[in-house]
N, C-alpha and C positions, 0 to 999 in steps of 0.2 A: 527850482521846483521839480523840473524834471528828474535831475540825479536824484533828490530825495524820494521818488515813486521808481525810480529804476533799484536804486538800494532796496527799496521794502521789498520788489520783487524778487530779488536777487535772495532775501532773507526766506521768504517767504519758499521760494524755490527749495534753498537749501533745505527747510525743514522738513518738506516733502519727497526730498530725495534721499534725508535720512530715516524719515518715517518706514521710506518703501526699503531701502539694504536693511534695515533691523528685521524686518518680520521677512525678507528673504534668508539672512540671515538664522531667525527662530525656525522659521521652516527646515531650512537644508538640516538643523542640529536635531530635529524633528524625526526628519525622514531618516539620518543615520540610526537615532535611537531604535526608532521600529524596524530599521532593514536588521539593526543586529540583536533583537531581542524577538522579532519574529519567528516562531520555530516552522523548520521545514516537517513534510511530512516521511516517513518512514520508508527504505525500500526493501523492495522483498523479489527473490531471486527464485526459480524453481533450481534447486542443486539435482536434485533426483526423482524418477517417479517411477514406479515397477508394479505388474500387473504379473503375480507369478501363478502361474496353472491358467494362463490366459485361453489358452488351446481348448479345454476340457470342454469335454459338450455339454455338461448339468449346468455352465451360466457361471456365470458372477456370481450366483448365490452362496456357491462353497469356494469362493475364491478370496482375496484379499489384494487390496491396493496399499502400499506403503510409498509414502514422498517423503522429500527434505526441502525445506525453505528457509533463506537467509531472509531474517528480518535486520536490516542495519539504520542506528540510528543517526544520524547526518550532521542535524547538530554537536556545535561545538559545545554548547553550555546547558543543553537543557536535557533533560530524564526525558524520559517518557513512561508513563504508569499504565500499565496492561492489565484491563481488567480479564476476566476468563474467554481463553480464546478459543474458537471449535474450527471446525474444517468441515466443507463441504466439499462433495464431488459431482458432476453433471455429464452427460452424455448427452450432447441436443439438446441442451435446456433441462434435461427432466434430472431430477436430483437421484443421483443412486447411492450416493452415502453421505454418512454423516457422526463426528467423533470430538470429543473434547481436546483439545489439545495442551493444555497450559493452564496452572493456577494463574492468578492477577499476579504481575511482579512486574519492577522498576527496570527500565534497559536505561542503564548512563549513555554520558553524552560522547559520541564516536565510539560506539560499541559495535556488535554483530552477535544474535541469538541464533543458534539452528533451534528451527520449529520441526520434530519429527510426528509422524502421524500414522495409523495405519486404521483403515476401513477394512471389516470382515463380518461373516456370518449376516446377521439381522439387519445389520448398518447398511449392507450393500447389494440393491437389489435392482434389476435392470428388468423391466416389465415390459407385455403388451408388444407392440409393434418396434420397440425399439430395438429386442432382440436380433430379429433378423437382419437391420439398418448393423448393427455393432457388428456381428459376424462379416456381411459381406464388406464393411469399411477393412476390417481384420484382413481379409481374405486379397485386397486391395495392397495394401502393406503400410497402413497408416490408420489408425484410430490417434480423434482427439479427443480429449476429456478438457474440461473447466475444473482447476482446481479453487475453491473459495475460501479465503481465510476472511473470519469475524471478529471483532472486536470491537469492544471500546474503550478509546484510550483519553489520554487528555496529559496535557504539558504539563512537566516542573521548570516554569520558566522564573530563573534565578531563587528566590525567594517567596515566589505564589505560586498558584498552583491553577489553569488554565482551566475553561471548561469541560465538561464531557465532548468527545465525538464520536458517534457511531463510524468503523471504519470498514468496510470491504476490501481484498485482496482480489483480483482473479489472475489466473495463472495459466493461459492456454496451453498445454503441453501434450504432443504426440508420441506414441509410443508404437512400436512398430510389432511387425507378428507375433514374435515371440515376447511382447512385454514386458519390454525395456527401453525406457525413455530415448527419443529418436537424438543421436549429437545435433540436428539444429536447435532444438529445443532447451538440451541442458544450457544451465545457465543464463537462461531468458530473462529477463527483467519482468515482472508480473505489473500489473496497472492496480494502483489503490486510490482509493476516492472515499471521502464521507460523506453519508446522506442515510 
């Protein structure tokens, strides 16, 4: 009698311990699917940033900022679709230009864009109290500016096509007296986030 109740739990055991390797199993086959169809997000590089006639006393206002940015995309297998991209610039938070950069267009998978841009005239104005804050940073031999790239994009992951995300770039980057991006800076990795 015993062996017969020690057998059923024996059976009973087993079923239970293959219930639980299967669905560890389905899991781990799971987790690999989404670790390799998950798309990463995009990076982006400041290459260059230049403030030329930064000296001049009339301001930013008749002056013009030109940068370069590497957008790379990271993924092995998946596009990415860029809808129209613009560029913002800041000084202390306050926005002093602003420029379209980019019709919408597809970056394939392990690609690299240069994004070029250039802020002037109307676009680029530096008001109020912050003029005098920008000069003596100048005068100091460091100004930072925020550079901000907009977008939004959304995956081509394999065969469908991902939701929208709204994406921000920021790009801190210093430029020294004369208005040429400082060597710590070139090259910097920007921080991007959607929200």
């Amino acid at each position: 009698m015993a062996a017969v109740q020690l057998g059923k739990y024996c059976q009973g055991f087993t079923k239970l311990l293959t219930i639980f390797l299967s669905i560890l199993l389905l899991g781990t086959i799971l987790l690999i699917l989404w670790l390799s169809l998950r798309p990463h997000r995009p990076t982006f590089h400041i290459i260059d940033f230049n403030v030329p006639g930064f000296a001049q006393p009339s301001g930013l206002n008749d002056s013009r900022i030109t940068f370069n940015v590497t957008a790379r995309n990271t993924n092995k297998h998946n596009g990415i679709y860029y809808d129209s991209v613009a560029g913002l610039v800041f000084y202390k938070d306050q926005q002093i230009g602003w420029t379209p950069l980019m019709e919408p267009f597809l970056q394939g998978p392990r690609t690299t864009t240069m994004l070029y841009g250039k802020f002037c005239g109307v676009k680029l104005t530096v008001t109020g109290k912050r003029w005098p804050e920008f000069m003596n940073a100048r005068k100091q031999g460091k100004v930072v500016f925020r550079l901000q790239i907009t977008s939004v994009i959304k995956y081509k992951i394999r065969i469908w096509d991902a939701k929208h995300h709204k994406m921000h770039v920021n790009c801190d980057v210093g430029v020294g007296p004369k208005g040429s991006i400082l060597l710590a800076w070139k090259n910097k990795k920007c921080h991007a986030h959607f929200g």
